[in-house]
N, CA, C and O atoms as CSV, one atom per row, in Angstrom:
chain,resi,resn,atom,element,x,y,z
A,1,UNK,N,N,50.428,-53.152,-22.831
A,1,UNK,CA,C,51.050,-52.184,-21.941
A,1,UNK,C,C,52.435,-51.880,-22.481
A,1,UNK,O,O,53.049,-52.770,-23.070
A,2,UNK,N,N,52.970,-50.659,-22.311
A,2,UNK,CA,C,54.022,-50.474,-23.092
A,2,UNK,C,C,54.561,-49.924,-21.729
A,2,UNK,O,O,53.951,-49.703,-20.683
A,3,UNK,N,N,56.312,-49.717,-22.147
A,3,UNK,CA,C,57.577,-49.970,-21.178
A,3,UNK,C,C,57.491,-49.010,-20.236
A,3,UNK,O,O,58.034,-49.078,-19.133
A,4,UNK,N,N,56.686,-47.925,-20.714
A,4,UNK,CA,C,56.845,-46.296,-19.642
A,4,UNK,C,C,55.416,-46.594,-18.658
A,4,UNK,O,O,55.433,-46.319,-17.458
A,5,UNK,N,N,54.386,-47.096,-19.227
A,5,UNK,CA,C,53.159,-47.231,-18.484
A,5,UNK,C,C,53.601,-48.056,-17.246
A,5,UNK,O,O,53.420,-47.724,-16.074
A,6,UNK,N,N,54.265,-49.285,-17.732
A,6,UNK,CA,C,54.782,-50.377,-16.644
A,6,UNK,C,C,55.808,-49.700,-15.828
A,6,UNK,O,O,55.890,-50.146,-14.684
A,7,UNK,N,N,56.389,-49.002,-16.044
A,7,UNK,CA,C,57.516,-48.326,-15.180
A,7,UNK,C,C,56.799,-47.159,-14.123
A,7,UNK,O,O,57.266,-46.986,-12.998
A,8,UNK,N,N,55.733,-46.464,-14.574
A,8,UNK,CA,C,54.697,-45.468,-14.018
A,8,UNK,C,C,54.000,-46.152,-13.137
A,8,UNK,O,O,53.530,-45.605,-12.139
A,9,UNK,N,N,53.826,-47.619,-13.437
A,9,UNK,CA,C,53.087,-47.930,-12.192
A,9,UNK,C,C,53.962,-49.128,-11.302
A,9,UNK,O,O,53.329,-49.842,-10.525
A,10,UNK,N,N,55.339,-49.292,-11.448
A,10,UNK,CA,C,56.047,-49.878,-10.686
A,10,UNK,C,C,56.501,-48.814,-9.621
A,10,UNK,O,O,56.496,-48.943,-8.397
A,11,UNK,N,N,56.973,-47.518,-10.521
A,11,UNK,CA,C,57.048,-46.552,-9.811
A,11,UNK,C,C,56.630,-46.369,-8.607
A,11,UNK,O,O,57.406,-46.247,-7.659
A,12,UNK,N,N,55.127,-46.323,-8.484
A,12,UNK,CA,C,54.005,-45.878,-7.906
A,12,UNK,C,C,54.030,-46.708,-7.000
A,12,UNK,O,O,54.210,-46.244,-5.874
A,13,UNK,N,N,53.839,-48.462,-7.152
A,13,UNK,CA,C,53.830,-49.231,-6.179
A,13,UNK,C,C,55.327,-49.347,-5.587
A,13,UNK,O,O,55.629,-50.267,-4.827
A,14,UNK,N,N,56.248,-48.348,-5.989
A,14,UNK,CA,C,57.862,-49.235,-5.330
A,14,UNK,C,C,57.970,-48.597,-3.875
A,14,UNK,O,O,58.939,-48.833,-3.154
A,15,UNK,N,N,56.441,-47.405,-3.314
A,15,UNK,CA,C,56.981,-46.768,-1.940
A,15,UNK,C,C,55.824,-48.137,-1.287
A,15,UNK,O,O,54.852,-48.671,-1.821
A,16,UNK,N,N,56.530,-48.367,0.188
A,16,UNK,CA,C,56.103,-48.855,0.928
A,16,UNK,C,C,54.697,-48.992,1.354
A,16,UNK,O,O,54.081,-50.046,1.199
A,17,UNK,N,N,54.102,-47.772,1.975
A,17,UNK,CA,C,53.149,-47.785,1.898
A,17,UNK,C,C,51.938,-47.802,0.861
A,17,UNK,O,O,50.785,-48.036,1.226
A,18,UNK,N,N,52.246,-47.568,-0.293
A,18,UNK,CA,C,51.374,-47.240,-1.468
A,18,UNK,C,C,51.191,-48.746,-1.700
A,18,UNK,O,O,50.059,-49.209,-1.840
A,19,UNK,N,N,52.350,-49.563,-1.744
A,19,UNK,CA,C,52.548,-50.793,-2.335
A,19,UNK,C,C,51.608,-52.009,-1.013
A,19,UNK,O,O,51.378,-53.185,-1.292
A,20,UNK,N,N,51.214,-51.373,0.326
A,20,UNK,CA,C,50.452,-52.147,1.624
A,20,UNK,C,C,49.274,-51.840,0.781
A,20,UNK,O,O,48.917,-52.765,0.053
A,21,UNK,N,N,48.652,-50.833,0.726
A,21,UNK,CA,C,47.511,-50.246,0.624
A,21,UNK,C,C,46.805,-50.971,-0.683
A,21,UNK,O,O,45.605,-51.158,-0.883
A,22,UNK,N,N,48.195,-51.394,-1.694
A,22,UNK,CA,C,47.562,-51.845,-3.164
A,22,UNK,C,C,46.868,-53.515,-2.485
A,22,UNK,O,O,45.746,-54.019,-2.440
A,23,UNK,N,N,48.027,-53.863,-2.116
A,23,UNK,CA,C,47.843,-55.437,-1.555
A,23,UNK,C,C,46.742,-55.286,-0.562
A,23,UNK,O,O,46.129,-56.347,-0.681
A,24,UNK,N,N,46.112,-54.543,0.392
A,24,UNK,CA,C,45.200,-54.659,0.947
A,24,UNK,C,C,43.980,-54.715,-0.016
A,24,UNK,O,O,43.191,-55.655,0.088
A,25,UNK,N,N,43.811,-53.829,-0.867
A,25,UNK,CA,C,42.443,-54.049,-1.334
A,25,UNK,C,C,42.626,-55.051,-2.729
A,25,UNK,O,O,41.612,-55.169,-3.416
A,26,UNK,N,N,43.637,-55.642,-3.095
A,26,UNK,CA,C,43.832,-56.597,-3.320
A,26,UNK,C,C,42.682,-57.779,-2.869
A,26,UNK,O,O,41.669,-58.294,-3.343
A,27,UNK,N,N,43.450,-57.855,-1.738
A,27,UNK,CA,C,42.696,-58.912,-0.917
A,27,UNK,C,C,41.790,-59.247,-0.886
A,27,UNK,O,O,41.410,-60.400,-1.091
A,28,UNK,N,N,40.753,-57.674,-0.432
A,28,UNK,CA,C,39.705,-57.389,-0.226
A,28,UNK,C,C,38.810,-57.797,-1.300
A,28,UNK,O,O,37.750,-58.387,-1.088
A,29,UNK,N,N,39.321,-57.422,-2.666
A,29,UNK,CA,C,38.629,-58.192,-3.139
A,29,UNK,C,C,38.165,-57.075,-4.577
A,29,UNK,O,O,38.697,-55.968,-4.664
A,30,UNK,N,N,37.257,-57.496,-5.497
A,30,UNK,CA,C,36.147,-56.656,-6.262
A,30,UNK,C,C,35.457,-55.282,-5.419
A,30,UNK,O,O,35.384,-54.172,-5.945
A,31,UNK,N,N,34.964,-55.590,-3.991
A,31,UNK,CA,C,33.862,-55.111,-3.604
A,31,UNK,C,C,35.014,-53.819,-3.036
A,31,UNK,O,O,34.579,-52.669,-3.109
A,32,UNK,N,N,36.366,-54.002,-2.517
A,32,UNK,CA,C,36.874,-52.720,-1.845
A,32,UNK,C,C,37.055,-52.912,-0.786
A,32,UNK,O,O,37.106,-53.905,-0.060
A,33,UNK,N,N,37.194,-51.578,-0.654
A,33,UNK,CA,C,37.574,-50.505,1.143
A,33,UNK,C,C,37.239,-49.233,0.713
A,33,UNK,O,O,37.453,-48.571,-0.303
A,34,UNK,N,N,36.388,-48.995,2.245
A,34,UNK,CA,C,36.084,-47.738,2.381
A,34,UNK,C,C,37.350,-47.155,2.672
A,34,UNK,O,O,38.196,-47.912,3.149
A,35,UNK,N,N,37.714,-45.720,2.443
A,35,UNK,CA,C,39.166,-44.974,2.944
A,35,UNK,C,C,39.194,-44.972,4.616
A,35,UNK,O,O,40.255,-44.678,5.167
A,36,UNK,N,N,38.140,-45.269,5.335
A,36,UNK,CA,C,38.404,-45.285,6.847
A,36,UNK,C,C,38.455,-46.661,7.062
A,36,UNK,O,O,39.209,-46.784,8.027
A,37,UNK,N,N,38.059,-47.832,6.688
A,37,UNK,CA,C,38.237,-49.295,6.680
A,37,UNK,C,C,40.121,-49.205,6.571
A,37,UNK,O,O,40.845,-49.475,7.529
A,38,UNK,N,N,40.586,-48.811,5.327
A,38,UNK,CA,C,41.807,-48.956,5.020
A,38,UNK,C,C,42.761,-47.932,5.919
A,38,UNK,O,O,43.960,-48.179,6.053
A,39,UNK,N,N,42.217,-46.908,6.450
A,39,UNK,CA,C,42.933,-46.604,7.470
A,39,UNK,C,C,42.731,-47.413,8.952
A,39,UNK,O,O,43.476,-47.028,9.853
A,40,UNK,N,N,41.838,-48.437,9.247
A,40,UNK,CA,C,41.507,-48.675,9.982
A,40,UNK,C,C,42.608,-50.231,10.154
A,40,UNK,O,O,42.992,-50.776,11.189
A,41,UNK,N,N,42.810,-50.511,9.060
A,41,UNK,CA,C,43.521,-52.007,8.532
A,41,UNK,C,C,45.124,-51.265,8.804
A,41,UNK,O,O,45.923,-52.045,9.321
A,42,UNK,N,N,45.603,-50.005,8.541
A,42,UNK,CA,C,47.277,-49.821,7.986
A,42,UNK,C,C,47.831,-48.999,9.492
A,42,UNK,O,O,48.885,-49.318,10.042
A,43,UNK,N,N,46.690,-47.645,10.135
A,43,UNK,CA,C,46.840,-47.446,11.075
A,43,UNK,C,C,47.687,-46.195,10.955
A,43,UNK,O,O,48.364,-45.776,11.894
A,44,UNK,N,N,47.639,-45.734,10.015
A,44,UNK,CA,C,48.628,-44.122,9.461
A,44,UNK,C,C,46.997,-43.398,8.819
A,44,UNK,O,O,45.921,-43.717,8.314
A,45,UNK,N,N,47.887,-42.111,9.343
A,45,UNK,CA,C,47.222,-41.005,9.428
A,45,UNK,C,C,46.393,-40.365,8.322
A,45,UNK,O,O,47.024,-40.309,7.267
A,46,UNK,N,N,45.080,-39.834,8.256
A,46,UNK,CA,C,44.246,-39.627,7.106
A,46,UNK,C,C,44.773,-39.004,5.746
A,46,UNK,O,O,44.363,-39.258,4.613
A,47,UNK,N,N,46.097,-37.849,6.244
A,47,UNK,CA,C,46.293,-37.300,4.942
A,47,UNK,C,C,47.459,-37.907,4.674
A,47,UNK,O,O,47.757,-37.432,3.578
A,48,UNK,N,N,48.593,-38.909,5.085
A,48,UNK,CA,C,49.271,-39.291,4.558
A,48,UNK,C,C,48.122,-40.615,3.682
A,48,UNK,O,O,48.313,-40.710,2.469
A,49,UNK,N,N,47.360,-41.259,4.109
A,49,UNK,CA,C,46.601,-42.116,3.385
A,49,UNK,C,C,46.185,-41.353,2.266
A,49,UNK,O,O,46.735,-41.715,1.226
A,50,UNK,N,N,45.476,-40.516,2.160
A,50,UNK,CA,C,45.243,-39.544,1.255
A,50,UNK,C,C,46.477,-39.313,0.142
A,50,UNK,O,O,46.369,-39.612,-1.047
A,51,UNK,N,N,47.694,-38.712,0.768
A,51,UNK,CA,C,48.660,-38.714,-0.095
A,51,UNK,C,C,48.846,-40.141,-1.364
A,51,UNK,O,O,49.143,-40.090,-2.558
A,52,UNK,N,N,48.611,-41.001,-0.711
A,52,UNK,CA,C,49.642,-42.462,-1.034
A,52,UNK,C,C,48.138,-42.671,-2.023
A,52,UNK,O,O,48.394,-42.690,-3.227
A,53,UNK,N,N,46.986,-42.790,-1.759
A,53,UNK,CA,C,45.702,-42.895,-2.333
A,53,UNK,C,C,45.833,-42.718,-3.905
A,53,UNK,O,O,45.645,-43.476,-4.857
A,54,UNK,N,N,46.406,-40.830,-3.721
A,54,UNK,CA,C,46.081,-40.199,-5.054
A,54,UNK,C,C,47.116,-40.562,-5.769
A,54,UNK,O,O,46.751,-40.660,-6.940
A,55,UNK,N,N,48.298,-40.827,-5.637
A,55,UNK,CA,C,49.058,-41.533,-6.319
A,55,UNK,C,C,48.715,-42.849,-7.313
A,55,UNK,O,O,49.273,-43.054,-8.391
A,56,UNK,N,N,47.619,-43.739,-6.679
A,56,UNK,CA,C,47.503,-44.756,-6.922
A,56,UNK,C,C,46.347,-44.306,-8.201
A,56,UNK,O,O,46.175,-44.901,-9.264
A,57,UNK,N,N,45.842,-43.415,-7.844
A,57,UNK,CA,C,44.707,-43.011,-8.566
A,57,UNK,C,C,45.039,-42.631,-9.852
A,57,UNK,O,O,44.513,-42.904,-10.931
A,58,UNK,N,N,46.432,-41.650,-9.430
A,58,UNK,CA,C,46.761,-40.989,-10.767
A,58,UNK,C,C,47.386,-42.120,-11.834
A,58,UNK,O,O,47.304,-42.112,-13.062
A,59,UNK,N,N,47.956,-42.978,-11.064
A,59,UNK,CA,C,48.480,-44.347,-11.993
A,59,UNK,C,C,47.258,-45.231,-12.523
A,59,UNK,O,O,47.518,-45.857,-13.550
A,60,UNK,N,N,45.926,-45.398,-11.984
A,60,UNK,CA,C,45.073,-46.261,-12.418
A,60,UNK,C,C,45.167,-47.585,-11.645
A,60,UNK,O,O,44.637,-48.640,-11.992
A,61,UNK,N,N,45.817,-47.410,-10.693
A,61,UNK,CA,C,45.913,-48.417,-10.411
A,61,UNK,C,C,44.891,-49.046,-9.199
A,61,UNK,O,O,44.770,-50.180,-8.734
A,62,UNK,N,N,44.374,-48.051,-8.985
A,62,UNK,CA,C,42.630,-48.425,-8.294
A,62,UNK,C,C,42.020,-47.427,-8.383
A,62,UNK,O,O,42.703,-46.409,-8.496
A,63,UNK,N,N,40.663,-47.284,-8.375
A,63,UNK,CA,C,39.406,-46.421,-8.623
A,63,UNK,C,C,39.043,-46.490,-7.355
A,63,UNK,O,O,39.201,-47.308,-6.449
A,64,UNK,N,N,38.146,-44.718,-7.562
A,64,UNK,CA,C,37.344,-44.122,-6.086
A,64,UNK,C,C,36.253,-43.809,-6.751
A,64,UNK,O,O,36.126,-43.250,-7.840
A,65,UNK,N,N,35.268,-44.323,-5.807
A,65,UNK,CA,C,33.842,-44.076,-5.916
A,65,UNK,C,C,33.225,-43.834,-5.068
A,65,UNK,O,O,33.225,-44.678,-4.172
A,66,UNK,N,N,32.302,-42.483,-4.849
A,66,UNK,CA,C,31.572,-41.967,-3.724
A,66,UNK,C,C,30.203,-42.526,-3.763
A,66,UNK,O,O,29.324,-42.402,-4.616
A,67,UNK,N,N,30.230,-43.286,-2.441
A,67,UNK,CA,C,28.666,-43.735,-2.023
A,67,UNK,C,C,28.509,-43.184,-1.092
A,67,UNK,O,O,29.308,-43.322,-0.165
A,68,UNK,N,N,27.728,-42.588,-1.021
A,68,UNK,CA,C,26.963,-41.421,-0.114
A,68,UNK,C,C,28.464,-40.415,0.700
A,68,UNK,O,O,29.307,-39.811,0.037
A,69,UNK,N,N,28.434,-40.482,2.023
A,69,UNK,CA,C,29.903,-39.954,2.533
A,69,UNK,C,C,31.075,-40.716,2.637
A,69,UNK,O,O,32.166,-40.306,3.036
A,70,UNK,N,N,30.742,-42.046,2.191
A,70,UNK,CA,C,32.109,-42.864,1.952
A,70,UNK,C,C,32.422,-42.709,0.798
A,70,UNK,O,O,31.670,-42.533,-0.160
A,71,UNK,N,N,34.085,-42.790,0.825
A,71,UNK,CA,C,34.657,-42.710,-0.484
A,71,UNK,C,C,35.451,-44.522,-0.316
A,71,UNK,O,O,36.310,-44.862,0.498
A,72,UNK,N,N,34.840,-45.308,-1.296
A,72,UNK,CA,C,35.247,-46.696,-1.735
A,72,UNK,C,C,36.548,-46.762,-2.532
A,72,UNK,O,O,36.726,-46.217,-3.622
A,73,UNK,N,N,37.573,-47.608,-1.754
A,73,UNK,CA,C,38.687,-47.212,-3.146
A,73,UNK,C,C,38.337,-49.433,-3.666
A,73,UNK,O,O,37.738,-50.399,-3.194
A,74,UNK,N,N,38.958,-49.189,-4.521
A,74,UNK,CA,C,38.864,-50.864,-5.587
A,74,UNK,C,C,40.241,-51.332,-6.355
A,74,UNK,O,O,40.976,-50.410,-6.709
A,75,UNK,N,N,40.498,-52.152,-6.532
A,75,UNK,CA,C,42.068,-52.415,-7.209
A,75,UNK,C,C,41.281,-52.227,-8.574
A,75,UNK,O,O,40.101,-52.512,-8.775
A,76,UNK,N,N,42.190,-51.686,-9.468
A,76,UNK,CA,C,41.495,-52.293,-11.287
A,76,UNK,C,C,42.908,-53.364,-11.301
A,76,UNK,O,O,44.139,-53.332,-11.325
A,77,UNK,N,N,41.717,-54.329,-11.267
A,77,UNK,CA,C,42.811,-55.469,-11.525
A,77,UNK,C,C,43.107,-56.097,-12.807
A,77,UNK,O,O,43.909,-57.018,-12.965
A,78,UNK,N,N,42.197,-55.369,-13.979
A,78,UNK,CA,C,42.716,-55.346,-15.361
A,78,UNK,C,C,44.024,-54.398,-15.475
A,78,UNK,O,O,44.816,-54.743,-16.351
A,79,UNK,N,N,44.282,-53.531,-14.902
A,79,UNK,CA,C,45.430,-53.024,-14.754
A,79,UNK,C,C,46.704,-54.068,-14.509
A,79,UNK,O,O,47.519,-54.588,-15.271
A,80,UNK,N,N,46.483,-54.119,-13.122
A,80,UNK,CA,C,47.462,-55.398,-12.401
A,80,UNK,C,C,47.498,-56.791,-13.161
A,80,UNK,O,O,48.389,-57.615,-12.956
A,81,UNK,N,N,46.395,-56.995,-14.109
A,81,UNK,CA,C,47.178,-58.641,-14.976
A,81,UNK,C,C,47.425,-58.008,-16.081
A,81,UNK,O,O,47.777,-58.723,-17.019
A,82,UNK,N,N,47.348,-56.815,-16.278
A,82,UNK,CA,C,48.393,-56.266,-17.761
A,82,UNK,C,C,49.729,-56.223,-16.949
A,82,UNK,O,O,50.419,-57.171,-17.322
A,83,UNK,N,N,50.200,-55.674,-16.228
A,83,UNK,CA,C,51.524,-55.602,-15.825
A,83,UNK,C,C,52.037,-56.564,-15.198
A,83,UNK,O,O,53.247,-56.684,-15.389
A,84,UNK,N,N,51.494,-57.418,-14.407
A,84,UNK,CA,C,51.817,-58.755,-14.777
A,84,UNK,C,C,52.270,-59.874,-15.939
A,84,UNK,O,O,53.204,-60.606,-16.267
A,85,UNK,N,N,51.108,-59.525,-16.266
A,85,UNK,CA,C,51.296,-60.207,-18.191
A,85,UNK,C,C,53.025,-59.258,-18.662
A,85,UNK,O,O,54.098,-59.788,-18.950
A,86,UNK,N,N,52.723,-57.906,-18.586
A,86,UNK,CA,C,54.102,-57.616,-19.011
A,86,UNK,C,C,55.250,-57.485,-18.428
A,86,UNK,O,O,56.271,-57.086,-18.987
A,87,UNK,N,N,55.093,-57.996,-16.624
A,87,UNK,CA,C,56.961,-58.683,-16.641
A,87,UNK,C,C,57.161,-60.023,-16.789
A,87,UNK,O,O,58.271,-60.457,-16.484
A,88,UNK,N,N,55.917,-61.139,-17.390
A,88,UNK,CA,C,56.453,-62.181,-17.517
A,88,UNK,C,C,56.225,-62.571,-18.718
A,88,UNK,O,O,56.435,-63.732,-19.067
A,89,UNK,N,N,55.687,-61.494,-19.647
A,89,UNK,CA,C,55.462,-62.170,-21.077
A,89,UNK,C,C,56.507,-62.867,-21.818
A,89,UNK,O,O,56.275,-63.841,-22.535
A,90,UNK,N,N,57.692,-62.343,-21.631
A,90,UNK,CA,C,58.594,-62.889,-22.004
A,90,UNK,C,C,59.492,-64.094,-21.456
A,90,UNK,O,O,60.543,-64.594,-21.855
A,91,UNK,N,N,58.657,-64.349,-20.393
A,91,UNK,CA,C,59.449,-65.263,-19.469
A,91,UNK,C,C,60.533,-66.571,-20.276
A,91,UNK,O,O,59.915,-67.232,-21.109
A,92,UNK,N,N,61.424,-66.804,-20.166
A,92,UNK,CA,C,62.111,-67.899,-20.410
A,92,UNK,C,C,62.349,-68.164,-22.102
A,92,UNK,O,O,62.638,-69.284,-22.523
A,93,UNK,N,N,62.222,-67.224,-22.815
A,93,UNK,CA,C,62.234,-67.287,-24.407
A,93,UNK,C,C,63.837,-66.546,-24.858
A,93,UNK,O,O,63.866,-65.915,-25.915
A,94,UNK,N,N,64.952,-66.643,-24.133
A,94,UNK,CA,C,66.172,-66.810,-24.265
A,94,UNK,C,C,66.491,-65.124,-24.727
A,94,UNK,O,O,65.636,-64.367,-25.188
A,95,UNK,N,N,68.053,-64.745,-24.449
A,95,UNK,CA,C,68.028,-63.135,-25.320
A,95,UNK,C,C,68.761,-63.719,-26.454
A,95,UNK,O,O,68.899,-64.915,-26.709
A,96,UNK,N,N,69.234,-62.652,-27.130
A,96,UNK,CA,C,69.841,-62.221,-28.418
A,96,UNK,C,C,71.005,-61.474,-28.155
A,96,UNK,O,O,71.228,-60.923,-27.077
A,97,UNK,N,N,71.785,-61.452,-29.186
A,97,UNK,CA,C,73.234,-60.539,-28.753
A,97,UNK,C,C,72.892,-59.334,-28.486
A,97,UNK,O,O,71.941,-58.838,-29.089
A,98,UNK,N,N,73.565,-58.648,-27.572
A,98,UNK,CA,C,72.922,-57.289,-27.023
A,98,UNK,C,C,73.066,-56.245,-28.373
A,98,UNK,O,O,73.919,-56.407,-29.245
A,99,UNK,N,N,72.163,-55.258,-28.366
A,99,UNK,CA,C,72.055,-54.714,-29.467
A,99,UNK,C,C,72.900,-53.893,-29.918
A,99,UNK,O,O,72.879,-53.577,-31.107
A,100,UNK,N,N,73.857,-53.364,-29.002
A,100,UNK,CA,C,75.624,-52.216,-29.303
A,100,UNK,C,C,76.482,-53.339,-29.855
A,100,UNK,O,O,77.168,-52.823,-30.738
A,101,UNK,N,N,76.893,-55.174,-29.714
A,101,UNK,CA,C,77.552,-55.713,-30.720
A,101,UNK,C,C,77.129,-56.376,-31.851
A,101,UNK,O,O,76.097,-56.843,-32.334
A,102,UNK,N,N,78.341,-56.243,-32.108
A,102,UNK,CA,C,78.205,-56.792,-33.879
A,102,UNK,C,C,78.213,-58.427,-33.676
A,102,UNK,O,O,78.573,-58.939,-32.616
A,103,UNK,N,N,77.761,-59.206,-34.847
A,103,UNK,CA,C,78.087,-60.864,-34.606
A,103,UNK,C,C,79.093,-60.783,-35.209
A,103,UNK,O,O,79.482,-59.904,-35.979
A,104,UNK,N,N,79.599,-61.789,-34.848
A,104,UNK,CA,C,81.179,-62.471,-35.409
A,104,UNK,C,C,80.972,-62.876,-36.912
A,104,UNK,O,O,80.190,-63.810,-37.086
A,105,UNK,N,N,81.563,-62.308,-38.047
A,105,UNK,CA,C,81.389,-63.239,-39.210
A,105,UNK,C,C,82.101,-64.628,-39.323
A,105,UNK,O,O,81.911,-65.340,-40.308
């Protein structure tokens, strides 16, 4: 994952509601939420759900799939342990002099 992808989808999850909705089907699991289940769980209105949805969609950060008149949303949670993996890949491996100074000879 590179620095703009991770920022596109911090982005995405940094509004409130977008960021309930991720953690709900989180939860939920592999199998999902139907879009009326998840309005049924958050309790806000169809087209703001809708709004916050396609956002998530356009980031990848969960998939919609139509079974019959339900529309199923799903976390891709290969998504979510790449961006995971990339705010802690570096965890605890020390910095370097910032890159505008010079070292001391």
């Amino acid at each position: 994952m590179d620095l703009n992808h991770a920022a596109r989808c911090l982005d995405k999850l940094g509004n409130p509601v977008r960021l309930e909705v991720f953690r709900l089907l989180v939860r939920a699991g592999r199998g999902g939420l139907a879009v009326g289940e998840i309005q049924d769980h958050l309790a806000i209105p169809a087209s703001t759900l809708s709004h916050h949805i396609s956002h998530l969609v356009n980031a990848g950060l969960i998939r919609q799939a139509r079974e019959s008149r339900v529309l199923r949303c799903t976390p891709n949670f290969g998504l979510m342990e790449d961006l995971i993996g990339f705010l802690t890949e570096q965890c605890c491996v020390g910095v370097g002099a910032p890159k505008g100074r010079r070292q001391a000879s």
